[in-house]
MDTraj code that builds the backbone (N, CA, C; nanometers):
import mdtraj as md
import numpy as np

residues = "UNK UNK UNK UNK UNK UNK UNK UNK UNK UNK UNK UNK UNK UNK UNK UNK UNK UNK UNK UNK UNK UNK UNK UNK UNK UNK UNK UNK UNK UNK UNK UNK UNK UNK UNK UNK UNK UNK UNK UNK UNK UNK UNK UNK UNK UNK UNK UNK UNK UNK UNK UNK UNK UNK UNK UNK UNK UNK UNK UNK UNK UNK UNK UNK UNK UNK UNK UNK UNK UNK UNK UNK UNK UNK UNK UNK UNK UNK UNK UNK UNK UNK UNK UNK UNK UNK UNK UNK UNK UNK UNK UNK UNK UNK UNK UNK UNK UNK UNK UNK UNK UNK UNK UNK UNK UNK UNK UNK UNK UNK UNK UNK UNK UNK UNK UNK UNK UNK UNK UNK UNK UNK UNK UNK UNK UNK UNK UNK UNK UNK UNK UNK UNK UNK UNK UNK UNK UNK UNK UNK".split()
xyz = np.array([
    [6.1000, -4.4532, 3.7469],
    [5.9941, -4.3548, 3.7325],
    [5.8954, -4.3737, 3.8469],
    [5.8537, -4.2585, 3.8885],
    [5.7246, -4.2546, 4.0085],
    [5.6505, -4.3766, 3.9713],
    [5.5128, -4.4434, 4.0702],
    [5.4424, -4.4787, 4.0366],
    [5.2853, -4.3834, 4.0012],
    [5.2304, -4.4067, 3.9235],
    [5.1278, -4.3429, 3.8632],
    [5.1857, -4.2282, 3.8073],
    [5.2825, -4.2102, 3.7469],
    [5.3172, -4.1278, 3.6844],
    [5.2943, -4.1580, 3.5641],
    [5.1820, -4.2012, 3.4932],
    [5.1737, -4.2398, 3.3446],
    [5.1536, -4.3706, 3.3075],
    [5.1263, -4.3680, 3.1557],
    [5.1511, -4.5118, 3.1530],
    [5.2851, -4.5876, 3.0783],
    [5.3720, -4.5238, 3.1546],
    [5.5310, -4.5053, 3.0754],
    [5.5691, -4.6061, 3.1620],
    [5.7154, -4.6903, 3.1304],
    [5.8210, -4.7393, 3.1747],
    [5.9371, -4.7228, 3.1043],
    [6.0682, -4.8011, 3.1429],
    [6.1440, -4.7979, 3.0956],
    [6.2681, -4.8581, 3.0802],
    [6.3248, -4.9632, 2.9922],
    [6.4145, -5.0334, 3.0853],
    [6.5593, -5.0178, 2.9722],
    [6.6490, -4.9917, 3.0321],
    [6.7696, -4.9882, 2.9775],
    [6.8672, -5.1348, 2.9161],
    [6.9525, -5.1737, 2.8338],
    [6.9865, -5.2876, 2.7999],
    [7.1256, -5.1945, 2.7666],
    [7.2061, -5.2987, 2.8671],
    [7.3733, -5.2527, 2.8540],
    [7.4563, -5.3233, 2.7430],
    [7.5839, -5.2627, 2.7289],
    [7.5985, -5.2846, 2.5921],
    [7.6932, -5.4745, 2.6084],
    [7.6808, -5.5388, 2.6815],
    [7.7561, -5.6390, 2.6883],
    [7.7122, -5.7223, 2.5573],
    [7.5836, -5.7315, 2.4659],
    [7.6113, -5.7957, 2.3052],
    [7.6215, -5.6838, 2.2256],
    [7.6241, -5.5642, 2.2313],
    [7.6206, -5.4708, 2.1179],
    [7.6446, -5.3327, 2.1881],
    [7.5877, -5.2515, 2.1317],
    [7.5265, -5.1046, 2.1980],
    [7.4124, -5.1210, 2.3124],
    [7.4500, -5.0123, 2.3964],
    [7.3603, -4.9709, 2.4919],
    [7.2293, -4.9299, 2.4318],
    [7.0930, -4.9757, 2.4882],
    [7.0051, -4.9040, 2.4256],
    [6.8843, -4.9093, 2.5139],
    [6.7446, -4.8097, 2.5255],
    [6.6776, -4.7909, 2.6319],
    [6.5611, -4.8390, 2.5305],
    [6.4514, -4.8989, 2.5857],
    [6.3401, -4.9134, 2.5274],
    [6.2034, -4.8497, 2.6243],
    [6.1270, -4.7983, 2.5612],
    [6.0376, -4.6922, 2.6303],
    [5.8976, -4.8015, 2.5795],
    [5.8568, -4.8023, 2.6902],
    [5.6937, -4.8790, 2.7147],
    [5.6119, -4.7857, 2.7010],
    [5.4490, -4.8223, 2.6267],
    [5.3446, -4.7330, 2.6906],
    [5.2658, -4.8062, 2.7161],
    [5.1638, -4.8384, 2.7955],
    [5.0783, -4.9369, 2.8449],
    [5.1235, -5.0690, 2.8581],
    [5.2716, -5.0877, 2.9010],
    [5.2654, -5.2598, 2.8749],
    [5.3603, -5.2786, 2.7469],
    [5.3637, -5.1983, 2.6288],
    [5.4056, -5.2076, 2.4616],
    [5.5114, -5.1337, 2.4451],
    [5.6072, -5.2211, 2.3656],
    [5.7070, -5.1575, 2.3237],
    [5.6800, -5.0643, 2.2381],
    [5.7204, -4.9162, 2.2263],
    [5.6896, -4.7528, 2.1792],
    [5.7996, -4.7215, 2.1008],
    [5.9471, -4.7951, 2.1398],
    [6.0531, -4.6556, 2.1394],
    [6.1753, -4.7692, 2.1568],
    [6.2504, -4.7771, 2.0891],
    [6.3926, -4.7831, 2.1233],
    [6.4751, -4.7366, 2.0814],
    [6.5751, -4.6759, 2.1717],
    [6.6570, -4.5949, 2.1171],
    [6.8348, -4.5948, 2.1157],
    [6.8933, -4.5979, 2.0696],
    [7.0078, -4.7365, 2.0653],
    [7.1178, -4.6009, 2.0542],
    [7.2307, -4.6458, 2.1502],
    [7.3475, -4.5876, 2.1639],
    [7.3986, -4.5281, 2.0188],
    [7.4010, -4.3335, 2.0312],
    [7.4906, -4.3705, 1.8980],
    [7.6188, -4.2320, 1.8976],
    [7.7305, -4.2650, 1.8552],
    [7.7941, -4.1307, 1.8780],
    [7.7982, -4.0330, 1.7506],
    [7.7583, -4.0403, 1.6667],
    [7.6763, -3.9707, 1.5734],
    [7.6514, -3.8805, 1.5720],
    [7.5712, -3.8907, 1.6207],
    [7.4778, -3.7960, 1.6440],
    [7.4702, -3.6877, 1.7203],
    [7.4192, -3.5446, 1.7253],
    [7.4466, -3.4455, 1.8157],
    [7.3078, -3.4316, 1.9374],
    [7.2042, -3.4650, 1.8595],
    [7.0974, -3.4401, 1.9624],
    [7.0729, -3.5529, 2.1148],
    [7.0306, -3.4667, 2.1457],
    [6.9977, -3.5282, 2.2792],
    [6.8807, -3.5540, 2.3135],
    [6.7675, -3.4671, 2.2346],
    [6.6386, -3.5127, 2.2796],
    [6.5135, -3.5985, 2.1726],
    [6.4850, -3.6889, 2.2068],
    [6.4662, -3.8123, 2.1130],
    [6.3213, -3.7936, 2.1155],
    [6.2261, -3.8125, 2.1867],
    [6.1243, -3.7846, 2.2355],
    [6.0068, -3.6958, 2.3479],
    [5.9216, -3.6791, 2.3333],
    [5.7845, -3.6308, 2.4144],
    [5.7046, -3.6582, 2.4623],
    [5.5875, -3.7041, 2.5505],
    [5.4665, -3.7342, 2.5248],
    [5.3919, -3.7064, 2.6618],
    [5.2835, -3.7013, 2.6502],
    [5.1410, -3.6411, 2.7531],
    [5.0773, -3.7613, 2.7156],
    [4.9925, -3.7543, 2.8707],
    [4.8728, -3.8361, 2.8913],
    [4.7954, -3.7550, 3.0093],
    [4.6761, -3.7267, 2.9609],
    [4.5582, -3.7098, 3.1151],
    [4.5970, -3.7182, 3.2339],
    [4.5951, -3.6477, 3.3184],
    [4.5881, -3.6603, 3.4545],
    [4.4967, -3.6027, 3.4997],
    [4.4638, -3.5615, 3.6684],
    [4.3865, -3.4717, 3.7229],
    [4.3619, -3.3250, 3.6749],
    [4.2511, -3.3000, 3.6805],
    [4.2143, -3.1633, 3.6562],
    [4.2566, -3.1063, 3.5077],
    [4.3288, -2.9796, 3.4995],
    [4.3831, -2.9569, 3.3705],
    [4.5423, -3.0021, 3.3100],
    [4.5651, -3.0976, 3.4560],
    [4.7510, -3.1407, 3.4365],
    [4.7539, -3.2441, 3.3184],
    [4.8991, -3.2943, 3.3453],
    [4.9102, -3.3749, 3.2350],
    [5.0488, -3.4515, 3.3076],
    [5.0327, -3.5763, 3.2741],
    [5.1355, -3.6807, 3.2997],
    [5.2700, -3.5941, 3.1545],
    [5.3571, -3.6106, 3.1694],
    [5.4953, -3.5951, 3.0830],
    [5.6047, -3.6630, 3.1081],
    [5.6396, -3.6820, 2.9798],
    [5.7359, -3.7396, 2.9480],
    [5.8413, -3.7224, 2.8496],
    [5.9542, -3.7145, 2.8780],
    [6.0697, -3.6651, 2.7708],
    [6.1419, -3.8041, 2.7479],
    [6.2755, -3.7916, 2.6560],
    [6.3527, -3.9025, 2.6748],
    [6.4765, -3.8435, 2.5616],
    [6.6004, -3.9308, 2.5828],
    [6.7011, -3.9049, 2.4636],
    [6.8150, -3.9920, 2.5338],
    [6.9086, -3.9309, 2.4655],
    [7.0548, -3.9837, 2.4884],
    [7.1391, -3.8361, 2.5835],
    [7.2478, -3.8895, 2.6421],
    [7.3346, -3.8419, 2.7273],
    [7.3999, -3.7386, 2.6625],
    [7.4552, -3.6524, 2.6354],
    [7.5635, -3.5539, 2.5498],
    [7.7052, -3.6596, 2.5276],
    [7.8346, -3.6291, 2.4476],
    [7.9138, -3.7041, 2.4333],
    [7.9912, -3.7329, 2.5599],
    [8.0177, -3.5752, 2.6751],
    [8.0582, -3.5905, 2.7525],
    [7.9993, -3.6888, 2.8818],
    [7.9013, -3.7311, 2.8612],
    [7.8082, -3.8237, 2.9312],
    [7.7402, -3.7131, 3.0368],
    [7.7216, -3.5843, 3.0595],
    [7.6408, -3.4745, 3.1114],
    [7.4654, -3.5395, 3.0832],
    [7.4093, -3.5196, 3.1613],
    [7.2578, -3.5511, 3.1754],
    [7.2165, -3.3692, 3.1173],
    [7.1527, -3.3391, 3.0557],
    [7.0694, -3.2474, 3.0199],
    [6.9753, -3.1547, 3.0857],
    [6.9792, -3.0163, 3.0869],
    [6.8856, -2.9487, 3.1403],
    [6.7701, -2.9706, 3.0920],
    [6.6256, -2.9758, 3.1486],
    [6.4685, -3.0778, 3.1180],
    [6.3921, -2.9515, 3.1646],
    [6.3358, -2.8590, 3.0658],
    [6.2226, -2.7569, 3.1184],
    [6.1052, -2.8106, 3.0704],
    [5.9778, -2.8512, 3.1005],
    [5.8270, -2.8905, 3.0374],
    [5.7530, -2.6765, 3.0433],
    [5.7177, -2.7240, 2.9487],
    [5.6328, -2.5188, 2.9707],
    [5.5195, -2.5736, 2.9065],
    [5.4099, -2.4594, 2.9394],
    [5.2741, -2.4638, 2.9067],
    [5.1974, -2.3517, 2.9441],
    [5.0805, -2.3456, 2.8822],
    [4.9786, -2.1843, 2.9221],
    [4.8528, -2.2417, 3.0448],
    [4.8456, -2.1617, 3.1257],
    [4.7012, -2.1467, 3.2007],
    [4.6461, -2.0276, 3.1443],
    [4.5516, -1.9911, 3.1921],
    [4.4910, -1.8397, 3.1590],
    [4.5970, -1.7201, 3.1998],
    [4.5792, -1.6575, 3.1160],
    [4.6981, -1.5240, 3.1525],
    [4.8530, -1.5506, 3.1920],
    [4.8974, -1.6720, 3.1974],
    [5.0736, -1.6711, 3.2356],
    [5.1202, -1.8189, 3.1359],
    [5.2187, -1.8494, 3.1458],
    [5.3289, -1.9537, 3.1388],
    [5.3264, -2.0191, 3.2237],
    [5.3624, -2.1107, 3.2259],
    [5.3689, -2.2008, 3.3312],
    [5.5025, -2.3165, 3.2597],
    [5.6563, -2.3117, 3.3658],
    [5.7574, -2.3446, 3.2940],
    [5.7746, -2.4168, 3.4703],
    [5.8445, -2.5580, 3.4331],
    [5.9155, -2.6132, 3.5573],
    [6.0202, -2.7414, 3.4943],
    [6.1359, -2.7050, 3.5754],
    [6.2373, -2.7998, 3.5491],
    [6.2371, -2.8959, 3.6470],
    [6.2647, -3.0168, 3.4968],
    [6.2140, -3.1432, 3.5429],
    [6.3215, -3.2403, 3.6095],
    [6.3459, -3.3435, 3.6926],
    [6.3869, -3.3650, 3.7604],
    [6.4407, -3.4869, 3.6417],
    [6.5826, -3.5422, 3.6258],
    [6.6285, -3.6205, 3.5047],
    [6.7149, -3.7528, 3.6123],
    [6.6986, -3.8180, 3.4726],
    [6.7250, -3.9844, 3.5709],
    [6.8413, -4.0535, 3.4399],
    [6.9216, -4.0999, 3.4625],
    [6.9691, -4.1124, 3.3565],
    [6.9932, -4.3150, 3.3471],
    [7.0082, -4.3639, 3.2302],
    [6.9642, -4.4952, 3.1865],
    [7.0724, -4.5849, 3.1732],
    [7.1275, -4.6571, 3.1990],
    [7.1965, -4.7567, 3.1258],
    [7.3258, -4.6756, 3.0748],
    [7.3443, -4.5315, 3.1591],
    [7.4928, -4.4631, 3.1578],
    [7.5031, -4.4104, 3.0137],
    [7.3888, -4.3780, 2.9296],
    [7.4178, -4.3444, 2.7813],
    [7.3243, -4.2771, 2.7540],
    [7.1587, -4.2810, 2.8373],
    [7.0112, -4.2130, 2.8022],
    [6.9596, -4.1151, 2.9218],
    [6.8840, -4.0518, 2.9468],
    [6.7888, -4.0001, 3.0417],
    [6.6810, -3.9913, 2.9837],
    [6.5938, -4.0140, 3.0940],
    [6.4202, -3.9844, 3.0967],
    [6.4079, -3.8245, 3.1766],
    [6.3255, -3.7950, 3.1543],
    [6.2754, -3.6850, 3.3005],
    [6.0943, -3.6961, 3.2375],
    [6.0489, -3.6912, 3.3653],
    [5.8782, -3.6743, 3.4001],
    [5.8499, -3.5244, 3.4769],
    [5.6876, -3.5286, 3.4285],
    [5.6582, -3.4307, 3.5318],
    [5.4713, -3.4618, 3.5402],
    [5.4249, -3.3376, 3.6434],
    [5.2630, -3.3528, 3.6065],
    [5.2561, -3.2208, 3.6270],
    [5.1624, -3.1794, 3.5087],
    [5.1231, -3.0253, 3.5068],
    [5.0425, -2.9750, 3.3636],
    [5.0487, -2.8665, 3.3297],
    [4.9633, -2.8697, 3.2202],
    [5.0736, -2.8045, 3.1152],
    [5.1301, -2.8784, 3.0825],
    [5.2403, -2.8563, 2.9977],
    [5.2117, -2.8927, 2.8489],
    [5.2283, -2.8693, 2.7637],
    [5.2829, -2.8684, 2.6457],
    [5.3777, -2.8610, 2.5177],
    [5.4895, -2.8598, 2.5557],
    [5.6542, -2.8544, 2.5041],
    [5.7628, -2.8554, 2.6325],
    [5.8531, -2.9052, 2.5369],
    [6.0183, -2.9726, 2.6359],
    [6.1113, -2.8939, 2.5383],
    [6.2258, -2.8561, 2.6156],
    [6.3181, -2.7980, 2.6170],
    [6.3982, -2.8754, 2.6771],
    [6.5696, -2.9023, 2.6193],
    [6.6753, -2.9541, 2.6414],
    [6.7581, -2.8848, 2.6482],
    [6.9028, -2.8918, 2.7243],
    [6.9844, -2.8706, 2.6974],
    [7.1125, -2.8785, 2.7627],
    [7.2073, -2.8866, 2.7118],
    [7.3364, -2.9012, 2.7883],
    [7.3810, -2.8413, 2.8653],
    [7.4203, -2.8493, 2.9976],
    [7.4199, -2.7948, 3.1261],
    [7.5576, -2.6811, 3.1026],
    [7.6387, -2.6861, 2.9764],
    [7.7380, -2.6220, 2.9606],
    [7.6911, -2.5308, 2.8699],
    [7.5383, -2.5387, 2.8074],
    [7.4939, -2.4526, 2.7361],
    [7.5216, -2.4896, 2.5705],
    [7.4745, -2.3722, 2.4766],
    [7.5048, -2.4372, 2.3678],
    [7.3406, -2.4500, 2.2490],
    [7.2850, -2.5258, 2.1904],
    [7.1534, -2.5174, 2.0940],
    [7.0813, -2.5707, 2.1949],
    [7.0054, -2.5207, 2.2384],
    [6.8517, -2.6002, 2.3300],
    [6.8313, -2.6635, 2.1780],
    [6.7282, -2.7576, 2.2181],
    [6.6253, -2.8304, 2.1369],
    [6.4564, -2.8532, 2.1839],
    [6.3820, -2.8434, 2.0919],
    [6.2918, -2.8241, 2.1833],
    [6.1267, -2.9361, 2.0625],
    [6.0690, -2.9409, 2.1666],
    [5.9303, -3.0610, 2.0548],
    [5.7976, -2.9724, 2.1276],
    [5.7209, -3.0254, 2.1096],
    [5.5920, -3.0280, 2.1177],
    [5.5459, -3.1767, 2.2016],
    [5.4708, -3.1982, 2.2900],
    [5.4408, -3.3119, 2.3656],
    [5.3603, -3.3665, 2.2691],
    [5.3812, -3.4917, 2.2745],
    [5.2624, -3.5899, 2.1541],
    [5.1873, -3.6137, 2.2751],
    [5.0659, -3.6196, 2.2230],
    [4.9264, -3.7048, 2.3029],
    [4.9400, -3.8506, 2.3162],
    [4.9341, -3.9066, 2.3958],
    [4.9152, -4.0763, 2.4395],
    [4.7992, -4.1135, 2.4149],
    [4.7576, -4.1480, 2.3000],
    [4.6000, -4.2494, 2.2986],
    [4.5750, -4.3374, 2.3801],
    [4.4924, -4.3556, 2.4629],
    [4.4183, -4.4096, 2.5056],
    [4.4224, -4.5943, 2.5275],
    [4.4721, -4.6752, 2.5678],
    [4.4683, -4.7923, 2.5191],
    [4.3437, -4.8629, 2.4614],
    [4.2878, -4.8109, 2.5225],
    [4.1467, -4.8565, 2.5038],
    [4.0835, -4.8404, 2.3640],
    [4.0820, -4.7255, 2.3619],
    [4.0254, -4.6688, 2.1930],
    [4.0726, -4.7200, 2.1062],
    [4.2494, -4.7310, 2.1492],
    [4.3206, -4.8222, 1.9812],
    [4.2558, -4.9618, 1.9886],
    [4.2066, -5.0667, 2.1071],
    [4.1647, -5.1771, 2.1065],
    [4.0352, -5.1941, 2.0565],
    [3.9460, -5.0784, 2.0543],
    [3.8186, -5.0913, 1.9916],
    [3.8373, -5.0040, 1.8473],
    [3.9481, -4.9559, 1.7823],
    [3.9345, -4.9631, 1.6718],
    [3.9880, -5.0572, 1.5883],
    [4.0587, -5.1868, 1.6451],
    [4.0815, -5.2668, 1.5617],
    [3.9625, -5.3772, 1.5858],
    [3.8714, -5.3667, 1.6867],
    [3.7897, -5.4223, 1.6085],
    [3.6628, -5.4048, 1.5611],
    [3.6473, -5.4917, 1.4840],
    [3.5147, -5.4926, 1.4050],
    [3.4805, -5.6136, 1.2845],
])
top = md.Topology()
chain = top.add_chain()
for i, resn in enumerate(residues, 1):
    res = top.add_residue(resn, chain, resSeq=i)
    for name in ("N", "CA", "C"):
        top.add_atom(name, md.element.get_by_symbol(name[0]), res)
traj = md.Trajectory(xyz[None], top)
């Protein structure tokens, strides 16, 4: 992932004791792991925004690969005044089983989908709290 692109990382774990599986950081903290499964049909696991400049927004998607191991089409969309605002996101794929894709803009929902076509899937971006704020509400 870029640098300053968030406060995301990400590191993949291959399957040499078990399943493949990606674990998603936010500040430093484990957020997210998400563990190889053939199961399952979806591809898109997660969302999330954080602040950036002006009215943009750091983004972030994440999931698993399709069965055929195809990386996923990644649209982020969002409103300015009077239009849409839609851009496809550039996808990285993990440990040969996951992809991430990022972006910065003023987005608000992700769209997936299989490059052969087929059910998009689609979320809503979660908000990234703050590290800070969660550290001053635990104490007291």
């Amino acid at each position: 992932m870029p640098t300053g692109g968030g406060p995301w990382s990400v590191r993949g774990v291959g399957p040499g004791r078990g399943r493949a599986a990606l674990e998603l950081y936010q500040y430093g903290e484990l957020t997210d792991v998400l563990v190889a499964a053939r199961l399952t049909p979806h591809l898109l696991r997660g969302a999330r925004y954080c602040p950036s400049t002006g009215r943009n927004r750091h983004v972030l998607a994440w999931g698993r690969l399709a069965a055929d191991g195809a990386a996923p089409a990644v649209v982020f969309s969002g409103r300015r005044p009077f239009r849409r605002v839609r851009s496809t996101a550039e996808v990285a794929t993990v440990a040969g089983r996951f992809w991430v894709a990022w972006a910065e803009g003023p987005f608000d929902a992700v769209r997936v989908e299989h490059p052969a076509g087929g059910t998009a899937e689609r979320l809503p971006l979660e908000r990234v709290r703050d590290r800070h704020r969660n550290r001053d509400r635990g104490a007291a």
